[in-house]
C-alpha positions in Angstrom: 2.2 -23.1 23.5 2.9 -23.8 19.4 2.0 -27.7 18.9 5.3 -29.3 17.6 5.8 -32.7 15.1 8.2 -35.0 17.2 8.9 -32.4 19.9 11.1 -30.0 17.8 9.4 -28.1 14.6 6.2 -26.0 15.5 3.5 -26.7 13.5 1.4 -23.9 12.4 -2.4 -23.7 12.1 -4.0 -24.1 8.7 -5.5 -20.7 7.7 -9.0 -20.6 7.7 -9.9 -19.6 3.9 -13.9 -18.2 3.5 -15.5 -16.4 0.9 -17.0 -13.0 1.2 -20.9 -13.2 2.2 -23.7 -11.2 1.4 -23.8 -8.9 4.9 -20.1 -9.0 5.1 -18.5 -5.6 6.2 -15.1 -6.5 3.7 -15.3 -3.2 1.6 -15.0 -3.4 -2.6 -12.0 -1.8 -2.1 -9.9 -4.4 -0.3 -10.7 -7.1 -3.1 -9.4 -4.5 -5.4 -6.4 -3.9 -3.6 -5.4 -7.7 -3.4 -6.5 -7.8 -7.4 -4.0 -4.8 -8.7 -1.1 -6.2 -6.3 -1.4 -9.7 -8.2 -1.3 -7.8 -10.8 1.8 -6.3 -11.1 2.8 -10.0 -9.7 2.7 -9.2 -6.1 3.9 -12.5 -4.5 1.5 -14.5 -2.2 -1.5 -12.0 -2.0 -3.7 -12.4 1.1 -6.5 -11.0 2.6 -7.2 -11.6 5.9 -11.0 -10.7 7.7 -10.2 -8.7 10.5 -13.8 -7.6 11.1 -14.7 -9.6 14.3 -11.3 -9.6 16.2 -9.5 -6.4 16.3 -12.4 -4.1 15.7 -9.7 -1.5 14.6 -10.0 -2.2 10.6 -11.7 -4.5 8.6 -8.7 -6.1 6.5 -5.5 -6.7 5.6 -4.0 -7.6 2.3 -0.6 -8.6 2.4 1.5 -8.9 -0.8 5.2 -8.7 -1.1 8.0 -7.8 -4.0 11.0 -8.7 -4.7 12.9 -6.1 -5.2 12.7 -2.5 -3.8 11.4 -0.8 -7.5 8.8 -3.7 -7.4 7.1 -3.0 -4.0 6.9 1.2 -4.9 5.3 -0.1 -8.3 2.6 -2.4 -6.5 2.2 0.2 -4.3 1.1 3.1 -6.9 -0.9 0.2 -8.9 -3.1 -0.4 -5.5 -3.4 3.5 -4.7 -4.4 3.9 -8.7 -7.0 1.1 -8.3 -8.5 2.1 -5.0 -8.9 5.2 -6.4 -10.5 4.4 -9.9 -13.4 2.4 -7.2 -14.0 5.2 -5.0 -12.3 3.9 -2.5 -10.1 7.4 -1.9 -6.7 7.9 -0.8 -4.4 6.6 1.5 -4.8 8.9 5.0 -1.6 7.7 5.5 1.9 6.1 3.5 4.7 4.2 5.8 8.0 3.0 4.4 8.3 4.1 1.0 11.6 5.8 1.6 13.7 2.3 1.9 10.3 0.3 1.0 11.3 -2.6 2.3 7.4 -2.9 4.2 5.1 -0.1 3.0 1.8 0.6 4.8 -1.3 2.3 3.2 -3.6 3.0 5.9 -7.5 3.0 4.4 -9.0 3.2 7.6 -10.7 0.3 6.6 -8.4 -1.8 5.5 -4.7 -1.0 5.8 -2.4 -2.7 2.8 0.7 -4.7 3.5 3.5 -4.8 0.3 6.6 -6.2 1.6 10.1 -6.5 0.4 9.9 -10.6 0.8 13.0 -11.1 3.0 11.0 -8.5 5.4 7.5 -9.9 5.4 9.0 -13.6 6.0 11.0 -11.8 9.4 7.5 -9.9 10.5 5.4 -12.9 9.6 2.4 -11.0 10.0 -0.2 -14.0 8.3 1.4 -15.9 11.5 0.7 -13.2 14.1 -3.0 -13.0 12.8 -3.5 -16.9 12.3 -6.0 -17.2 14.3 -8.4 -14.6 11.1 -10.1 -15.8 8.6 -8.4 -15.6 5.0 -11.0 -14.2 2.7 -10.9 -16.0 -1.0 -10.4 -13.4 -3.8 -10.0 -13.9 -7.3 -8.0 -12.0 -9.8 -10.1 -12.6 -13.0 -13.2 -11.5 -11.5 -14.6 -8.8 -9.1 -16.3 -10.6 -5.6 -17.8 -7.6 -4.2 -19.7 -7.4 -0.6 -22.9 -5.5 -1.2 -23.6 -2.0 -0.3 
């Protein structure tokens, strides 16, 4: 049950916001993802450890546009960047025909870029609370070792 201030507005959980660790299995490539969405002013970039919980990836970074032409050029500025690191290809692209939420699937790390009105309706940073939010910077490279 969602706590609630004065028994009416849930209250959501603080995320939990840690910095990538020597020994931590959060790829180069995610950090770079999170950095080239920022920079092509993706809106509230996150990335959010999914190492211990799901098993099924290691991250997500979630970003959001706001406007259709915005997400598609975040979008080919992440693929570009992921690239230029070694960090390959998508294996696969969801949503870019309306791109209101686009998925690039890494296999290691899948990246979120939403239309805004979309990600606040999916609300996927409240779905996954309960991860860790890793701290990234957009000046400088934090990059788990090899």
């Amino acid at each position: 049950m969602t706590p609630t201030v004065a028994g009416s507005v849930p209250v959501r959980p603080e995320p939990v916001l840690v910095d990538p660790v020597p020994g931590d299995r959060v790829p180069e490539p995610v950090l770079v993802a999170a950095r080239a969405a920022d920079d092509k002013s993706g809106r509230d970039t996150v990335v959010l450890s999914l190492t211990e919980p799901a098993g099924i990836t290691d991250a997500f970074v979630v970003t959001s546009g706001q406007n259709v032409r915005q997400v598609r050029t975040i979008v080919d500025e992440v693929e570009r960047r992921v690239r230029a690191v070694g960090g390959g290809t998508p294996q696969h692209v969801e949503g870019l025909d309306d791109a209101r939420w686009v998925l690039m699937d890494y296999g290691d790390f899948l990246v979120h870029v939403f239309l805004e009105e979309a990600r606040a309706f999916y609300d996927l940073e409240h779905l996954w609370s309960g991860v860790p939010r890793l701290q990234w910077s957009a000046e400088e490279v934090v990059a788990a070792p090899r």
